[in-house]
Structure formats: C-alpha cells, structure tokens
DRENDO-1510 file (C-alpha; in Angstrom, 1 decimal, always signed):
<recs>
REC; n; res; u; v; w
REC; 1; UNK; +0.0; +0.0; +0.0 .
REC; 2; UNK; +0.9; +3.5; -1.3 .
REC; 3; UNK; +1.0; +6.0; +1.8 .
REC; 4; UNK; +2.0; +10.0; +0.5 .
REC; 5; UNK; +3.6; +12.3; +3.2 .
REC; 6; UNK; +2.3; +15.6; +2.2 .
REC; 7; UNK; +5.2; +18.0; +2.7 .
REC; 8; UNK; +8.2; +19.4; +0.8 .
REC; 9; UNK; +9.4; +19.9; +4.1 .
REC; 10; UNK; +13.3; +17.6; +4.1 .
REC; 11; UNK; +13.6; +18.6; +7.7 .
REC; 12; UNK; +10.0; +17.5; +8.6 .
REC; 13; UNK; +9.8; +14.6; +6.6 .
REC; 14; UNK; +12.9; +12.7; +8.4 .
REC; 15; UNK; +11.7; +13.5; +11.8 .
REC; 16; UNK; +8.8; +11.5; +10.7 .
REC; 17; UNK; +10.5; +8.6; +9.2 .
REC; 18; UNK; +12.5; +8.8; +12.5 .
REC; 19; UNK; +9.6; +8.2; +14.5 .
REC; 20; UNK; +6.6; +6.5; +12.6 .
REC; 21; UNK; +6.9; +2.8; +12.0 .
REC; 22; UNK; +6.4; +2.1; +8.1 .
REC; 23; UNK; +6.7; -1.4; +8.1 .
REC; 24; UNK; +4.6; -2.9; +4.8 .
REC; 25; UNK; +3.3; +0.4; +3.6 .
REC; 26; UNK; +5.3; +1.8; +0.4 .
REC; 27; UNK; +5.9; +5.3; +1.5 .
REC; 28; UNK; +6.2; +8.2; -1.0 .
REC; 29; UNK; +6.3; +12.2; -0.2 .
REC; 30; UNK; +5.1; +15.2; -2.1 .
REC; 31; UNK; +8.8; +15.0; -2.9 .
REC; 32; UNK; +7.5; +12.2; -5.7 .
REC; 33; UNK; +4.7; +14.0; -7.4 .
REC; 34; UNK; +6.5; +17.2; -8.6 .
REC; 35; UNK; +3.6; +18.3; -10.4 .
REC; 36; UNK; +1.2; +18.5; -7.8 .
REC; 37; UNK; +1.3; +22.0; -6.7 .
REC; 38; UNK; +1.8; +23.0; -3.1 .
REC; 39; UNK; -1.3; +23.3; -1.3 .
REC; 40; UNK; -2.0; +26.8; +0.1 .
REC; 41; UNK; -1.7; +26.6; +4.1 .
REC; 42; UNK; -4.8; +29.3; +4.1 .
REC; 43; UNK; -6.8; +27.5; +7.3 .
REC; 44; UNK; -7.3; +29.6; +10.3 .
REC; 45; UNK; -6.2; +26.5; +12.9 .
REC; 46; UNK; -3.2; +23.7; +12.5 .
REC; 47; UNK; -6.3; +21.4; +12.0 .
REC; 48; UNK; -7.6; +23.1; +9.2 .
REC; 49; UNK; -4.6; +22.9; +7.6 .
REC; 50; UNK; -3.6; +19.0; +8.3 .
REC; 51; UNK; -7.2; +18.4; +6.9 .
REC; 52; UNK; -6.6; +20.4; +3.7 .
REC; 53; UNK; -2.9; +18.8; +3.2 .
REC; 54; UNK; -4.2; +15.4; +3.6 .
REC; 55; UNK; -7.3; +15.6; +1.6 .
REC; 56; UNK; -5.9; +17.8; -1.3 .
REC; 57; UNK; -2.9; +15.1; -1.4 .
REC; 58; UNK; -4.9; +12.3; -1.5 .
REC; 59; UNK; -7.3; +13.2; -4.1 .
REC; 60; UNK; -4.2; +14.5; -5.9 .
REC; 61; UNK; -2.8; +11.2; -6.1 .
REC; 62; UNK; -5.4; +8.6; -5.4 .
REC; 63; UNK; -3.5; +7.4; -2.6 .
REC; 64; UNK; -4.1; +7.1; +0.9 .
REC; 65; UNK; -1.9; +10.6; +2.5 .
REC; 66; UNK; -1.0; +11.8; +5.8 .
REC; 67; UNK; +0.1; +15.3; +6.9 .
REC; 68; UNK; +0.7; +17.7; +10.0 .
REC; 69; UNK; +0.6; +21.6; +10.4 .
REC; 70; UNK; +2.7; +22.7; +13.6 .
REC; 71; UNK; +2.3; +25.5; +15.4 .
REC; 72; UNK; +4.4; +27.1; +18.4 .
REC; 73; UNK; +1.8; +28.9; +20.8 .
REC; 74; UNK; +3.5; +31.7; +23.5 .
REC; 75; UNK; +1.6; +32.7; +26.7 .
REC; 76; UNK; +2.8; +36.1; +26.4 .
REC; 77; UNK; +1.6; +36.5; +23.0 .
REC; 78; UNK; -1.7; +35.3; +23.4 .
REC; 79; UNK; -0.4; +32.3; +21.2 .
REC; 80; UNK; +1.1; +33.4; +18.8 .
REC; 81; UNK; +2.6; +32.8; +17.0 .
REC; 82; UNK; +0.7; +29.7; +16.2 .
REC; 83; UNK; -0.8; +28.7; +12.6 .
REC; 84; UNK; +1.3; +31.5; +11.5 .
REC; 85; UNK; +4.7; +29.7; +12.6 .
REC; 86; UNK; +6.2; +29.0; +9.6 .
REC; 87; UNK; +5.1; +33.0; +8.3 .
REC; 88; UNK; +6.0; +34.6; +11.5 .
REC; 89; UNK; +8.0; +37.3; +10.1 .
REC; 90; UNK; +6.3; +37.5; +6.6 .
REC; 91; UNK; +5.9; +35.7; +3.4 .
REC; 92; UNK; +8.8; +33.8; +2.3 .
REC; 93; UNK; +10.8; +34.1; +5.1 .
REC; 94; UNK; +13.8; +32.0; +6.7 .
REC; 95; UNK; +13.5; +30.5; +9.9 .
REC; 96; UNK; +16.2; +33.1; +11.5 .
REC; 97; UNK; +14.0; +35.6; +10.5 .
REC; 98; UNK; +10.8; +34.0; +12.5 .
REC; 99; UNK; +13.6; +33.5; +14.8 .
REC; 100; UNK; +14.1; +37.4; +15.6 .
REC; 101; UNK; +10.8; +38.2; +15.5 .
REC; 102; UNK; +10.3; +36.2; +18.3 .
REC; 103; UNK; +13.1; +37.5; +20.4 .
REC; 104; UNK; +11.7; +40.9; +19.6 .
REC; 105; UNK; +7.9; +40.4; +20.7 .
REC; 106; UNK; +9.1; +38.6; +23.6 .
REC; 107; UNK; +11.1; +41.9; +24.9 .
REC; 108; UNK; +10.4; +42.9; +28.4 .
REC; 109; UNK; +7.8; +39.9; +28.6 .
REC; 110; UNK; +8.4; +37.8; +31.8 .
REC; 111; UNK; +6.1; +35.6; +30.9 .
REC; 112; UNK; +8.1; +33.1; +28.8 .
REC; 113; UNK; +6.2; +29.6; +28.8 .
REC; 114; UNK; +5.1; +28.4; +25.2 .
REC; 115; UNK; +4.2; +25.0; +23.7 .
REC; 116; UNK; +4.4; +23.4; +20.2 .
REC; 117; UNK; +1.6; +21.5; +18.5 .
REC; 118; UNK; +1.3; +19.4; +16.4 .
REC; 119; UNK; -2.0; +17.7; +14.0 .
REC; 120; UNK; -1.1; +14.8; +12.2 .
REC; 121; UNK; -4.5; +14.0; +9.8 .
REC; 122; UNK; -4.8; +11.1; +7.7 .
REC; 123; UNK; -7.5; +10.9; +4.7 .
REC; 124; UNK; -8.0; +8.0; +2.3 .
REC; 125; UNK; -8.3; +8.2; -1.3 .
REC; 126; UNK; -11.8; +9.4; -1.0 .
REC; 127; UNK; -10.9; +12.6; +1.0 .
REC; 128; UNK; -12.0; +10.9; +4.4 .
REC; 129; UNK; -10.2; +12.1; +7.1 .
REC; 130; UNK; -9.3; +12.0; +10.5 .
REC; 131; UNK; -6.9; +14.1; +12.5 .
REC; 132; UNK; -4.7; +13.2; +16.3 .
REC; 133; UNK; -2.8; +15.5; +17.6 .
REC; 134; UNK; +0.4; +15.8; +20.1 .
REC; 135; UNK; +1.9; +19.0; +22.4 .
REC; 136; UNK; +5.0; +19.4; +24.3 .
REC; 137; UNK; +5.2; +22.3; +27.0 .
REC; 138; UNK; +8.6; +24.3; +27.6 .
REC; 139; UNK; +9.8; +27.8; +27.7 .
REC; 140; UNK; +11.5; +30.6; +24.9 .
REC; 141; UNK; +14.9; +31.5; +26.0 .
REC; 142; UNK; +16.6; +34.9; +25.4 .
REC; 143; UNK; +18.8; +34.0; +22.6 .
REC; 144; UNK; +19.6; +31.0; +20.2 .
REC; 145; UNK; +21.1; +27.9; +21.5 .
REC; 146; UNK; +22.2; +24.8; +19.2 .
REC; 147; UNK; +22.5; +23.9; +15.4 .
REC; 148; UNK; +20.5; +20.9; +15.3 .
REC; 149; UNK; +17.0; +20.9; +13.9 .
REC; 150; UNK; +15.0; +23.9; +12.4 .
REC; 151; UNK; +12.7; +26.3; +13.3 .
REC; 152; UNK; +12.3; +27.8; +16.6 .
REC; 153; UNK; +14.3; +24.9; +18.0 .
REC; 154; UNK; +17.0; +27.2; +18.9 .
REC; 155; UNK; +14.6; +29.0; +21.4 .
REC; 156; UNK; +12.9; +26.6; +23.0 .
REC; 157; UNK; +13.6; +24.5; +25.9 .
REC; 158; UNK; +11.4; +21.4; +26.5 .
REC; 159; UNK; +9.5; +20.9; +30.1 .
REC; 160; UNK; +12.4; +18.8; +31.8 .
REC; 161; UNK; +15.3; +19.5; +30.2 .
REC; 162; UNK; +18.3; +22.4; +30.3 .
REC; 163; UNK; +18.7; +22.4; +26.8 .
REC; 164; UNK; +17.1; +23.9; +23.4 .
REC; 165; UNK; +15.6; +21.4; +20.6 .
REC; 166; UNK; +18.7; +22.3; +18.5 .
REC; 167; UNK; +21.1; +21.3; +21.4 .
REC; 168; UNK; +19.5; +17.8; +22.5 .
REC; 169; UNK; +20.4; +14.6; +20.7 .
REC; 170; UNK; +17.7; +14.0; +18.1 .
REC; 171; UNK; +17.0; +10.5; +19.4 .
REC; 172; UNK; +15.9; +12.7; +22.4 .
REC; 173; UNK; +14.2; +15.3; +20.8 .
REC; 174; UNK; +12.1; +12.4; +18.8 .
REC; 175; UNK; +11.5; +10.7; +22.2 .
REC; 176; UNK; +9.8; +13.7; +23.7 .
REC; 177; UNK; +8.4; +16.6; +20.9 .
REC; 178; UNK; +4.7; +17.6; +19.7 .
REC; 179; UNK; +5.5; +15.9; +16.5 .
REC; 180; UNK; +6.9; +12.3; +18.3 .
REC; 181; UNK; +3.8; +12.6; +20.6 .
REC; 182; UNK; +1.3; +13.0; +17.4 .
REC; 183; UNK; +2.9; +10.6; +15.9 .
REC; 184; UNK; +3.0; +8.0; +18.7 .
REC; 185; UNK; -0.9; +8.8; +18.9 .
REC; 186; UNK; -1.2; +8.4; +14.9 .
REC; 187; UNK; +0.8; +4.7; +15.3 .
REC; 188; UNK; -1.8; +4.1; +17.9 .
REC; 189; UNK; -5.0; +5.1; +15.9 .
REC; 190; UNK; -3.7; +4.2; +12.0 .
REC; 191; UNK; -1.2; +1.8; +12.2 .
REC; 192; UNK; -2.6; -1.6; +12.3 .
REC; 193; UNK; -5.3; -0.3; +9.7 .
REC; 194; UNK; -2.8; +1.0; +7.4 .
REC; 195; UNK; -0.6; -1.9; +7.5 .
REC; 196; UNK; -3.5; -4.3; +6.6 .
REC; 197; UNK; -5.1; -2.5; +3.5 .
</recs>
C-alpha cells in the first residue's frame, strides 16, 4: 500500500520517518509528485490545515496521504505565533528571521512559557479524514542555542530539560516533541489499519 507524506518539508519529513513505524506500507512524499502543486496553508487552525494537506494530497494522487501543520503557541503572546509559525516574520521568510521576531515580541515579557503543537490527519483516497494530535510544553529563551534541527528549535527549551531542541540529541528530541507525541498517537490510531489495506 501507497501512503504520501504531504510536505516538501526535508527537515520535517525525516523527523517523521525517525519516528513512525512504516513497516509494509510503500511510502512516498510530495517529494514524488512534482507536479502537484503545493497546497496553500490558508486554514485559520493547524487542523484546518492538516485536513486540507491530507485531503488535497490524497485526491491528488489517489493514494491514501498523511500530513501535519505545527504550530508554536506563547503565553505572552496570546499564542502566537501559532498557525502562522512557519510565516511569522512575513511571506517567504527563513527561519532566523521567525527566529528574531520572536526574540523581539518577547522583549520585556516575563512571561516566557510556550508549547508546540502538532495535528497529524490522515485521509483515504476518497478525501475521508481523521486528524490526532500531540503537544509538548517548555519555555522561549533569550537567545539561540544549538545547530541541530529547524525552526524555533534554537529557542525553545522542553519541560524537563536544560537544553534547546537544536542542542539535545535527536533520538531525544524524537522521544519527547509535539510531532513524536502526534505521531506515537497516529501509530496508535492508524497503524494496524494502514498496514492491513
């Protein structure tokens, strides 16, 4: 069986390859089908998006797809900067920029606690779908720590630990993110069902 990760994300896509147990399922990514355009993230929650990815995918394709939207939601932002994440500092921007932005809004704030989330959804060839999702609580430090993964990683410290998601080991930072929790729940809810179409 055919199962399409909806994301021209490299980053994102071995995170989930890390974590998700494929085993019997042929597994392809938007990577594959360069002639499928990428679908406009224009929902107003991370669901909304997972759902579009996922359905718009699958229909694409006739396959059976999965996707996630992630968001990073700050306290003293009123969560922001949430379904935005990715856009933080404007169209087309890097992740350093997203990066500064933060910093910036975050001046003078005490109030540093945040949390990433994560919806995985999963929609069959129909356009049926169903979503999970996963969270992980921490805090926004003052300035960038670490070169390992992407994003905000650099900024945020996870509930527990002393160091940023760019500084921990990434068999650690698959262990305990949003995205490993999401996925543990999507294993959970989709993977015997997958695995025996």
């Amino acid at each position: 069986m055919k199962l399409i990760i909806a994301t021209r994300n490299a980053h994102k896509l071995e995170e989930i390859h890390e974590i998700f147990d494929f085993a019997n399922l042929k597994v392809l990514s938007a990577f594959d089908y360069p002639d499928i355009p990428d679908v406009v993230e224009d929902g107003d929650t991370l669901e909304a998006n997972a759902k579009k990815k996922a359905v718009e995918i699958a229909l694409a394709t006739g396959c059976w797809a999965m996707a996630d939207d992630s968001g990073l939601e700050v306290v003293a932002l009123n969560g922001a900067p949430g379904v935005y994440s990715a856009r933080y500092a404007g169209e087309h921007c890097s992740y350093a920029d997203n990066n500064v932005k933060l910093l910036a809004e975050l001046i003078g704030k005490t109030d540093r606690t945040a949390g990433f989330r994560t919806v995985i959804a999963l929609s069959d060839p129909a356009g049926n779908v169903e979503t999970v999702s996963g969270e992980c609580a921490g805090i926004i430090i003052e300035e960038q720590r670490g070169t390992h993964g992407f994003g905000y990683d650099p900024l945020f410290v996870p509930e527990g630990q002393s160091q940023t998601f760019a500084e921990l080991p990434a068999d650690v930072k698959n262990r305990i993110s949003h995205r490993a929790n999401a996925l543990r729940r999507a294993q959970k809810a989709w993977g015997a069902s997958l695995k025996g179409r």
